[in-house]
ZAMARGU-4260 file (C-alpha; in steps of 0.2 Angstrom, whole numbers, plus 5000, padded with zeros to 4 digits):
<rodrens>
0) 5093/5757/6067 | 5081/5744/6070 | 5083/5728/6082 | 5085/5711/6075 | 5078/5694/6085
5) 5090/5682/6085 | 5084/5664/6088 | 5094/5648/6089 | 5086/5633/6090 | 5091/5613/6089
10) 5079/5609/6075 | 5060/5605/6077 | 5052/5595/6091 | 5069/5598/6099 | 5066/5611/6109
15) 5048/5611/6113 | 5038/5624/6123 | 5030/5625/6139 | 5022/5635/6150 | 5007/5647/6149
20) 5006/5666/6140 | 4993/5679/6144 | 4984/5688/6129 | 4981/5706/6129 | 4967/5717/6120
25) 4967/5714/6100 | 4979/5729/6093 | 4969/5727/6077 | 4953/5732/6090 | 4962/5745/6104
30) 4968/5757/6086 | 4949/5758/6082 | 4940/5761/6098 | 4953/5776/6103 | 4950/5783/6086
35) 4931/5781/6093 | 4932/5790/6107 | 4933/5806/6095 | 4915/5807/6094 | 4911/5812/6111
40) 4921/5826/6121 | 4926/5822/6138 | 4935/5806/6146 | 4935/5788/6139 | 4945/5776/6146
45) 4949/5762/6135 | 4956/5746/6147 | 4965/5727/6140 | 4977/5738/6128 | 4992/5731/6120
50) 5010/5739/6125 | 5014/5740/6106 | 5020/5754/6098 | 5006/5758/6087 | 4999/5760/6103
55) 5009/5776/6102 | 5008/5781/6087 | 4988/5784/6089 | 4989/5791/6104 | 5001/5804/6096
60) 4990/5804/6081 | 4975/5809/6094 | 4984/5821/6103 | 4989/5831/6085 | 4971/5832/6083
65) 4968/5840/6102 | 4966/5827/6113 | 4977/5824/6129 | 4982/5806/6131 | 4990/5796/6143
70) 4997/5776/6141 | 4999/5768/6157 | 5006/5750/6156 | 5012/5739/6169 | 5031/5734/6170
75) 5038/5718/6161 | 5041/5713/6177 | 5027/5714/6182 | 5018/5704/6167 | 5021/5698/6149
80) 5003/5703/6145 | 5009/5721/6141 | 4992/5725/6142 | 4988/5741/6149 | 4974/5756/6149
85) 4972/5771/6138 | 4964/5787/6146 | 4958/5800/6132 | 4951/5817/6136 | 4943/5823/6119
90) 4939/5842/6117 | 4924/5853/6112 | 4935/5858/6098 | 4945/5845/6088 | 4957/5848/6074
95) 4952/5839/6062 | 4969/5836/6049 | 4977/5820/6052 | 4996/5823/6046 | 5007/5814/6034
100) 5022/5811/6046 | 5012/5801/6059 | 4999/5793/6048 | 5012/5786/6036 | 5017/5773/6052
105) 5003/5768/6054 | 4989/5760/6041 | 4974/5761/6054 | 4975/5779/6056 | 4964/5782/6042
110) 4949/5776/6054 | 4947/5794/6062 | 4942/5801/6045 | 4923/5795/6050 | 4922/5800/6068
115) 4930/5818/6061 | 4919/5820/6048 | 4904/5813/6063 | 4910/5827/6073 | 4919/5843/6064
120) 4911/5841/6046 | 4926/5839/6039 | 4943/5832/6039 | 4960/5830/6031 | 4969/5815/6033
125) 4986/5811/6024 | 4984/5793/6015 | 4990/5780/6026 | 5008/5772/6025 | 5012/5754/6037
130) 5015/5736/6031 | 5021/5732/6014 | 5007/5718/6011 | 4999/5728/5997 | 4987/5740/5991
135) 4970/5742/6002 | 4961/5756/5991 | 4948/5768/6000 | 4936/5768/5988 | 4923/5759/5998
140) 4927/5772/6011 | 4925/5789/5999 | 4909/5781/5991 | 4901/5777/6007 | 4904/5795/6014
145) 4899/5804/5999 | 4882/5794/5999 | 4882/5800/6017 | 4880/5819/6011 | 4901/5822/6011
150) 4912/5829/5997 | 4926/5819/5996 | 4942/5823/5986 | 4960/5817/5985 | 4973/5830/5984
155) 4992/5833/5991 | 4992/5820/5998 | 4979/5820/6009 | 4957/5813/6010 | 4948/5828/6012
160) 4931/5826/6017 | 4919/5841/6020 | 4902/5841/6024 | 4897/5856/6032 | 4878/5853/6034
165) 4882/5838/6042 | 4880/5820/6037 | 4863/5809/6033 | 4858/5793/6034 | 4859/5782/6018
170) 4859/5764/6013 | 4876/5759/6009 | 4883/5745/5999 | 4900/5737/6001 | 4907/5727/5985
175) 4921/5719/6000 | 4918/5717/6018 | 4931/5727/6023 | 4934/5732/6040 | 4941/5750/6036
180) 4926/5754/6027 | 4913/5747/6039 | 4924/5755/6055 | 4923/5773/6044 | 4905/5772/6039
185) 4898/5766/6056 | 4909/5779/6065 | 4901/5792/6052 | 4884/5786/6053 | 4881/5786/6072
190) 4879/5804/6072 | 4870/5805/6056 | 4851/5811/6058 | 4841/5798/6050 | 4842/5779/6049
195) 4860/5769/6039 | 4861/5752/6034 | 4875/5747/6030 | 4879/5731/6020 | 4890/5718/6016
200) 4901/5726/6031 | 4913/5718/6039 | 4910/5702/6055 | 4928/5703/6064 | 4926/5702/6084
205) 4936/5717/6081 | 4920/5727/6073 | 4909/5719/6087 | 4919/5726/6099 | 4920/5743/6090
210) 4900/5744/6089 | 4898/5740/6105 | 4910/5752/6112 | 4899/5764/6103 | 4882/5757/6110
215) 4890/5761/6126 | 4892/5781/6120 | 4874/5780/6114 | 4875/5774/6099 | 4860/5764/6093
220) 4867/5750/6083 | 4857/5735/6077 | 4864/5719/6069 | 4881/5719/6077 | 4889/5702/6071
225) 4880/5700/6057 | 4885/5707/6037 | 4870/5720/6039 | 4872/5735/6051 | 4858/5745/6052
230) 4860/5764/6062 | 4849/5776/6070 | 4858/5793/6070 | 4861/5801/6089 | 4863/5820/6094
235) 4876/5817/6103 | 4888/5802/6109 | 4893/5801/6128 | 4914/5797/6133 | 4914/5777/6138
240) 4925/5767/6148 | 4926/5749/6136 | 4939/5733/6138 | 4947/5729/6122 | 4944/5710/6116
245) 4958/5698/6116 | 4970/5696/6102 | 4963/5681/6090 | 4979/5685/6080 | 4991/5685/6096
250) 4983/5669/6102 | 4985/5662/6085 | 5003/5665/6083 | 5006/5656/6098 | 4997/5641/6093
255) 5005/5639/6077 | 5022/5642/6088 | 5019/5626/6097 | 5013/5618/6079 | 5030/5623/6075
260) 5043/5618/6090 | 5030/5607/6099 | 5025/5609/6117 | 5013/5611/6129 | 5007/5630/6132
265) 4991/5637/6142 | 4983/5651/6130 | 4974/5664/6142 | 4963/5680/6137 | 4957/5674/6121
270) 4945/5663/6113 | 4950/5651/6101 | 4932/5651/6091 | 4939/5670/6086 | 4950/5659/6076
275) 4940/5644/6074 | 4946/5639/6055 | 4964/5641/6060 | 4961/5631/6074 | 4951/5616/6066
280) 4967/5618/6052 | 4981/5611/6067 | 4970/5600/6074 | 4965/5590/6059 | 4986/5593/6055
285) 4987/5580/6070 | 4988/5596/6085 | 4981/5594/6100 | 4968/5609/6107 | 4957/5611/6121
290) 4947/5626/6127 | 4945/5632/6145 | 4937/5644/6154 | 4949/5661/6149 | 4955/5653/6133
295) 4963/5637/6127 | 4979/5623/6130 | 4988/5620/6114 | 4998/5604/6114 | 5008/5597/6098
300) 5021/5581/6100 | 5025/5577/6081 | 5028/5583/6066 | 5011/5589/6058 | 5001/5584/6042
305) 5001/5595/6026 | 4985/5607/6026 | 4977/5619/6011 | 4973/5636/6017 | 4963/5650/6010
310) 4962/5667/6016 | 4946/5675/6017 | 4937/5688/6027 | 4929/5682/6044 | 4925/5672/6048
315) 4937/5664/6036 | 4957/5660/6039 | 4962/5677/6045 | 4975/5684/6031 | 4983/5688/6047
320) 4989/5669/6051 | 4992/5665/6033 | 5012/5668/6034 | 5011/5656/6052 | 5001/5643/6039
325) 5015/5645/6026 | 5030/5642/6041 | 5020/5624/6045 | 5017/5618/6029 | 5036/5621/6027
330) 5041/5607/6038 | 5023/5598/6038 | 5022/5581/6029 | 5015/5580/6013 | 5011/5594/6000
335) 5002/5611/6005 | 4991/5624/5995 | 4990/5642/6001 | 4977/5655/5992 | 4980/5671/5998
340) 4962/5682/5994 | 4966/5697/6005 | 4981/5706/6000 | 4990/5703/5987 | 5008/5707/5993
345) 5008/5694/6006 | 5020/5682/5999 | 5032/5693/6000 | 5035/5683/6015 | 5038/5666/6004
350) 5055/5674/5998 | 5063/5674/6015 | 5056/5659/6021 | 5063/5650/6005 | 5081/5659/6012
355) 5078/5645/6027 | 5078/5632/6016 | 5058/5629/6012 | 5053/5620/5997 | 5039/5632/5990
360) 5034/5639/5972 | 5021/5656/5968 | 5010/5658/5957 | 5000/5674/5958 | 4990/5671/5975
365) 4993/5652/5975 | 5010/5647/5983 | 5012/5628/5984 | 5024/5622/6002 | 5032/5605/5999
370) 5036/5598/6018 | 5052/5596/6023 | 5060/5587/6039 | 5067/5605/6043 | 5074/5621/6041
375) 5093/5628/6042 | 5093/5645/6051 | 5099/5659/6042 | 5097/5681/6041 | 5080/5686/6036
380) 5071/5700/6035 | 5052/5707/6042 | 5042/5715/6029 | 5029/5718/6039 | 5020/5713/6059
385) 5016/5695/6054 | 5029/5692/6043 | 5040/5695/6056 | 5032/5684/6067 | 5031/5671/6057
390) 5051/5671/6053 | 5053/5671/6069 | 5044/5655/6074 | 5048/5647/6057 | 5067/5649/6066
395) 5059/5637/6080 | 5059/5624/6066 | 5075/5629/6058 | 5092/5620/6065 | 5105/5634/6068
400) 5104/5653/6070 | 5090/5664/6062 | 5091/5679/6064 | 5078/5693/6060 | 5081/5709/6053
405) 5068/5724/6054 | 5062/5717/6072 | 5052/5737/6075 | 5039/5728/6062 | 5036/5715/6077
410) 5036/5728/6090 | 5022/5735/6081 | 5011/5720/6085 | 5016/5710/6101 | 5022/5716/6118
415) 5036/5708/6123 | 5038/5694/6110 | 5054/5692/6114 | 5050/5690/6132 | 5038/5679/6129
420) 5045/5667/6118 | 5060/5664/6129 | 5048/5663/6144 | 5040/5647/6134 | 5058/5640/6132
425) 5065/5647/6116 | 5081/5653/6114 | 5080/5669/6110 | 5086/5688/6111 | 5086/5706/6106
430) 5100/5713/6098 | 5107/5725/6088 | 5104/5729/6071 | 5121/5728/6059
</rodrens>
């Protein structure tokens, strides 16, 4: 039975937060470069990893497929961070079939079909399961390794991928930047004889941090944050020891938290021009931001102005804080627009944030946010890691109790939120599900 967060709070601006909170390493980063590590045998050492479950879930996931893995993480006590390394030892001799009953938990566990195929010339790997935002299709992927020289089929279940002569370099074409995509074909292509371009492909700080990661193996990589990747194949990648960027999408929650309750909070580990849009969103809403040297000071002493959000791929507003957008312009002055361009199932979220008493109407991937002074806390449920969240700090504004059900989504994303929240001043606890 899965934990709920339960948070009571005064009402907004009456409780504000203060303090500072550490970013760890971007989950939405750590998941991709220990799939990475699959193309060279030996020891890697991935460092600045989240203590999150899906942490463990890949590392389980790596050791089905023959690796040995160890987590290490330092104690709460010893820091909210929660950030921690990842030592991987990848053999000769991988096993290249990715399971139903791990993959299923976790979404990003489809981006060890390209090293797999890079390595072993073929793979099985079950269709991925993980949040309920909607349908992310892997055409793009099955496209772009076929023109690589694979035969890609969909059967029981499972994407099997077989290329038993080996992959060859190709120019590729993405209709979507997608990150899955661009993290499976460049993990395809860097030990694929022959020269790939790959365009269209995916800008995230996350997909910088992967190529460079793989430049560090041996990888020759060219274009790395721009929409053209252009890749010349290597023999054979070497293990690395890497740092996982910060968490744009931790340090984002955070800054919309103190949108929300008001406060004064110290962002460190993370850049806030990995979120710039978001960012320039609260500060034109009337929020307060400065950068510093390891990250940023969020302050916010009134209620904010209504604000129009639309979601597109980096480096536009990250789908990632569009539920945090929806939660402000809940309790914002004025009248807000949200477009949602990413998945479609994201306001799934709207439903339970209408349970707090937000003034909001859908339509398809338009939801409009009517401002009001604020909300009344009440049982709601997390659908997915952001969702969650967002709940969570929508209760910041809420006068009363809210309590939220399905808190394992929120483990999933953030170490210690909990911790950390009521470390800023926020009343709140873990407790048991009913």
């Amino acid at each position: 039975m899965s934990d709920c967060f339960r948070l009571t709070s005064p009402g907004p601006l009456q409780r504000p937060l203060e303090g500072s909170v550490d970013v760890g390493g971007a989950k939405n980063s750590a998941l991709k470069l220990m799939a990475a590590t699959l193309l060279a045998p030996g020891h890697s050492e991935i460092s600045n990893v989240p203590d999150i479950l899906d942490v463990h879930v890949m590392a389980q996931l790596l050791e089905q497929l023959g690796c040995t893995v160890s987590v290490t993480h330092p104690s709460p006590e010893e820091t909210l961070r929660g950030s921690g390394t990842v030592a991987i030892e990848v053999p000769e001799d991988l096993h290249p079939v990715a399971p139903y009953d791990l993959v299923r938990r976790l979404r990003a566990s489809i981006c060890v079909l390209g090293p797999l195929v890079a390595r072993c010339g073929t793979a099985r790997v079950a269709l991925p399961g993980g949040d309920n935002i909607g349908s992310r299709g892997l055409d793009m992927h099955i496209r772009g390794l076929e023109e690589l020289g694979a035969a890609v089929r969909v059967e029981h279940g499972m994407v099997v991928a077989e290329a038993p002569g080996g992959l060859t370099g190709a120019n590729l074409w993405l209709d979507f930047p997608s990150v899955g995509a661009t993290e499976n074909l460049v993990t395809a292509a860097v030990l694929a004889p022959g020269r790939t371009l790959v365009d269209n492909v995916a800008r995230e700080p996350e997909i910088v941090d992967l190529c460079e990661m793989l430049v560090e193996m041996g990888a020759q990589i060219d274009g790395i944050g721009s929409s053209t990747l252009t890749v010349e194949g290597v023999e054979r990648l070497e293990p690395a020891r890497h740092t996982t960027v910060g968490d744009r999408i931790v340090a984002g929650t955070w800054t919309f938290a103190v949108a929300l309750a008001g406060g004064d909070v110290t962002v460190d580990g993370a850049s806030v021009r990995h979120f710039e849009i978001a960012a320039d969103k609260l500060v034109a809403a009337g929020a307060q931001i400065d950068q510093l040297a390891n990250g940023f000071r969020v302050r916010c002493d009134r209620r904010l102005d209504a604000f129009d959000v639309v979601t597109l791929p980096y480096p536009g507003f990250p789908t990632d804080l569009q539920p945090f957008a929806m939660a402000l312009a809940a309790v914002a002055r004025g009248t807000s627009m949200i477009t949602e361009n990413v998945f479609e199932a994201r306001f799934m979220f709207a439903q339970e944030l209408a349970r707090l008493g937000a003034d909001l109407r859908t339509d398809g991937h338009h939801a409009v946010v009517r401002g009001i002074e604020r909300l009344s806390g009440a049982p709601v449920v997390a659908h997915d890691i952001r969702a969650g969240a967002a709940l969570v700090l929508a209760g910041l504004a809420a006068e009363g109790t809210t309590t939220v059900a399905d808190a394992h989504h929120i483990d999933r994303g953030y170490p210690h939120f909990v911790e950390v929240l009521a470390s800023l001043g926020a009343d709140i606890a873990r407790v048991p599900g009913d």
